[in-house]
C-alpha positions in Angstrom: -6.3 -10.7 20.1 -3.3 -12.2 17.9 -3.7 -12.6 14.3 -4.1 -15.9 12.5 -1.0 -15.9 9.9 -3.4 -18.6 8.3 -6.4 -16.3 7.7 -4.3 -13.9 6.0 -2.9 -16.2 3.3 -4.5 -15.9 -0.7 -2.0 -17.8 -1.7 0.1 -20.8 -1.4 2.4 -23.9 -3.1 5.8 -25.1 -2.6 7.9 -22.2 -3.4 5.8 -19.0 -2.8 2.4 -18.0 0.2 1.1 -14.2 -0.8 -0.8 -13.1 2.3 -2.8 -9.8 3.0 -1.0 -7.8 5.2 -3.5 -6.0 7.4 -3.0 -2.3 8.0 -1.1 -1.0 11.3 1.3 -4.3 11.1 5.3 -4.1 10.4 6.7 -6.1 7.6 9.6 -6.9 9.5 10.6 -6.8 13.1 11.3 -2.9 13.9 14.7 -1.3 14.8 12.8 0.7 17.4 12.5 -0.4 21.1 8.8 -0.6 20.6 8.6 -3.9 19.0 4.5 -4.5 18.5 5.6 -7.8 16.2 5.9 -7.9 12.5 4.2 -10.1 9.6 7.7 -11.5 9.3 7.4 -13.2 12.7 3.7 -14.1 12.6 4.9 -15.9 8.8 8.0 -17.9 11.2 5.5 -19.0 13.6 3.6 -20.6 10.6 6.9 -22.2 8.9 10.1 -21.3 9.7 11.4 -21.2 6.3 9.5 -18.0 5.1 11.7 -15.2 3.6 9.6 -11.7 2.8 10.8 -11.1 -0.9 9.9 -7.0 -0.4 7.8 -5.0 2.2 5.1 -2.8 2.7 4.9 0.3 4.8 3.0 -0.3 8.4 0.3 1.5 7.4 -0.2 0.1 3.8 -2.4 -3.4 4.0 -2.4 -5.4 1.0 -0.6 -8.6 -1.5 2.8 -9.3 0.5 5.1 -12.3 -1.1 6.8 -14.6 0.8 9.8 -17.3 -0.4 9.6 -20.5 1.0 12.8 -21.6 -0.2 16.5 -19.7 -1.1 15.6 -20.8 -4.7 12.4 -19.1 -4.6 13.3 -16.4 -3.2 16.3 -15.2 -5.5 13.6 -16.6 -8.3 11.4 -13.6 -7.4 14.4 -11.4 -6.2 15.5 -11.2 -10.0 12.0 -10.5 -11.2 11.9 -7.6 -8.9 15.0 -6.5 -10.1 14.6 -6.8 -13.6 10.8 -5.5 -13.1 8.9 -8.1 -14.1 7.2 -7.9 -11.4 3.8 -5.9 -11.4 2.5 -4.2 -8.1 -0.7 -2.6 -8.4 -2.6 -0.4 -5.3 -5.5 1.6 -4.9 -5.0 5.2 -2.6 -8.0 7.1 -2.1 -6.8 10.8 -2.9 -7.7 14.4 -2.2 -8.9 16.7 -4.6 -11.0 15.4 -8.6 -8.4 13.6 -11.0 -8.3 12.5 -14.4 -5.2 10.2 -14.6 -5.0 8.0 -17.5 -1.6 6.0 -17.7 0.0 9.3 -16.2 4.1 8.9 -15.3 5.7 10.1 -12.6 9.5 10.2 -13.3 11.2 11.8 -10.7 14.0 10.6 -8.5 13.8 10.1 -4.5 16.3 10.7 -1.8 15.1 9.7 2.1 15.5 12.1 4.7 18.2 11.5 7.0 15.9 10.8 10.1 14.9 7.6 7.8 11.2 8.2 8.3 10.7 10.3 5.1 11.6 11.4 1.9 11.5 14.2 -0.6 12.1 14.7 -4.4 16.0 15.3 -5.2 17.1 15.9 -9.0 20.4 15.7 -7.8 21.2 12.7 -5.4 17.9 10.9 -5.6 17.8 7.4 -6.9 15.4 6.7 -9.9 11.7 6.7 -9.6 8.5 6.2 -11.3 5.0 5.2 -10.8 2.3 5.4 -13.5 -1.1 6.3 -12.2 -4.8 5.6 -13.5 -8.3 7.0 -11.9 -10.3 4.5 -11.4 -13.6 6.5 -9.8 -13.6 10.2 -9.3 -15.7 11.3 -6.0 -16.9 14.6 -5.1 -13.4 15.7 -3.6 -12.2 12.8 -4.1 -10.4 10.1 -6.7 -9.7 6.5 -6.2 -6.2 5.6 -8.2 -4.5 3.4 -9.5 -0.7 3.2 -8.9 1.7 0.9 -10.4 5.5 1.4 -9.3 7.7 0.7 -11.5 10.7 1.0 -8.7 10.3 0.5 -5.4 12.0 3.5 -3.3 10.5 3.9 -0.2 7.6 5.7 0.1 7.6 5.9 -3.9 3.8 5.9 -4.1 2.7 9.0 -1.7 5.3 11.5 -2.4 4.6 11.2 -6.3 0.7 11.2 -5.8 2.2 14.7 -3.7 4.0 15.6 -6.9 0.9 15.7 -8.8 -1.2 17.7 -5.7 -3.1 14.3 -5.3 -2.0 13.6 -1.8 -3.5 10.4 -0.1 -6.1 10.9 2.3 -4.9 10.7 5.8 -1.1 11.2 4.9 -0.4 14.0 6.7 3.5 13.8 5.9 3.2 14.1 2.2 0.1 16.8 2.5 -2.6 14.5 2.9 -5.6 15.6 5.1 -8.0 13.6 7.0 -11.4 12.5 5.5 -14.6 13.0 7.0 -18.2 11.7 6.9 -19.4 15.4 7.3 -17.4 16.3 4.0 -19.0 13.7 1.9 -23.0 14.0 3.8 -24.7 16.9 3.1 -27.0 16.5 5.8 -24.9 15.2 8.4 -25.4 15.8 11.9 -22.4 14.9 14.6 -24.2 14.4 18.7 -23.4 17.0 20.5 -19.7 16.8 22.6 -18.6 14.4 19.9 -15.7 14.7 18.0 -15.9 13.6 14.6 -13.5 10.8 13.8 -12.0 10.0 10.3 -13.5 7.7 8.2 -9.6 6.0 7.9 -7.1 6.3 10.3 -4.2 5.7 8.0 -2.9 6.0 5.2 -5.8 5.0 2.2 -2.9 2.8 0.4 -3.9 -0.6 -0.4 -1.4 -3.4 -2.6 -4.0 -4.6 -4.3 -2.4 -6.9 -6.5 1.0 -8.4 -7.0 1.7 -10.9 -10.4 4.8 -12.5 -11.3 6.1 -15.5 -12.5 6.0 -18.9 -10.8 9.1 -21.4 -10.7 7.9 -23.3 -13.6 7.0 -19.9 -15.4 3.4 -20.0 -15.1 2.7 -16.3 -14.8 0.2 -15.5 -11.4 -1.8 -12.5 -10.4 -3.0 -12.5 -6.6 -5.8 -10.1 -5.9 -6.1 -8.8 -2.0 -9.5 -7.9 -1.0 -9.6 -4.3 0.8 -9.2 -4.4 5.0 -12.8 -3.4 6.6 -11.4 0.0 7.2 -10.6 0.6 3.2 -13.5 -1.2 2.5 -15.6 0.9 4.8 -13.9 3.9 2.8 -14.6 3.3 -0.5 -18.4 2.4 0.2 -19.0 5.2 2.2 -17.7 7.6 -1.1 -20.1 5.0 -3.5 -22.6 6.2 -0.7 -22.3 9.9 -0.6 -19.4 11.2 -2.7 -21.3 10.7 -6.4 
């Protein structure tokens, strides 16, 4: 079934249409032969003008802004350079975490197979998110992250730095999360296998504000995907 670009919009004017990018879907059109369509194309379809102004991993659903015009865009393109910009998410972690305005400053280098990255004091480009706990779970935290850059993968490697690894990011040391961990008494049919209660990475953008052409500053809020949302009522449910 193809997605309705129009369904995934929060918000739209002259200059600037914030949609919320579901999970599993490329920003842009891949470099790799398997081309399973992008945002970017889907936003084309809608009007051909649309210019992402930054991207989100496939995996990561959430607030994605698009420029409707080359003024608009380089308008935003110089808040995100000067970071004015403010991009907050919500991961669902492993392990019980009090973060309150914690920093993570450490610099990032990507791997050369361009899939990864790792922490490099040396070569790596400067990095840092701040982090807040937002509820702790049994097992569990929901946090929130605010990059201050925007390297790639900036968000999971740090939460890795501080042994607070998204949930279902097995790259950065993230393990799957089950029902049967949060359920006491939970009982799986026989000759079942038990699937994950997210089958991604639990990384959701869910804000973005900036500054409109005429200064007037916006914050767009994107409500959580069904499977996030899923997520964090299932923890409400059984992980207090």
């Amino acid at each position: 079934m193809k997605l309705n670009f129009a369904d995934l919009i929060l918000f739209e004017n002259d200059d600037f249409l914030i949609v919320n990018k579901p999970p599993h879907l490329a920003t842009l059109d891949e470099r790799t032969l398997d081309r399973g369509g992008s945002v970017l194309r889907l936003a084309k379809e809608y009007n051909p003008n649309l210019q992402a102004a930054h991207r989100l991993d496939k995996e990561t659903s959430g607030a994605l802004a698009f420029a409707k015009n080359r003024e608009a865009y380089r308008h935003l393109a110089m808040q995100f350079e000067h970071r004015e910009v403010t991009k907050r998410y919500h991961a669902v972690v492993g392990g019980m975490h009090d973060l309150e305005g914690v920093s993570v400053y450490l610099p990032i280098l990507p791997l050369k197979n361009g899939t990864a990255v790792t922490i490099d004091r040396v070569k790596g480009k400067l990095a840092e998110t701040i982090f807040n706990t937002l509820k702790v779970y049994r097992g569990f935290t929901l946090v929130e992250c605010i990059p201050i850059t925007g390297r790639m993968h900036q968000i999971r490697i740090h939460l890795s730095c501080l042994k607070a690894p998204i949930v279902c990011d097995p790259q950065y040391g993230g393990v799957p999360i089950f029902l049967s961990s949060l359920k006491r008494k939970f009982n799986l049919k026989k000759e079942t296998e038990e699937q994950p209660l997210i089958q991604r990475v639990a990384l959701h953008a869910y804000s973005l504000s900036f500054s409109l052409m005429d200064g007037e500053a916006i914050q767009v809020v994107a409500p959580y995907p069904k499977d996030m949302d899923v997520l964090i009522k299932q923890l409400n449910k059984w992980g207090v």
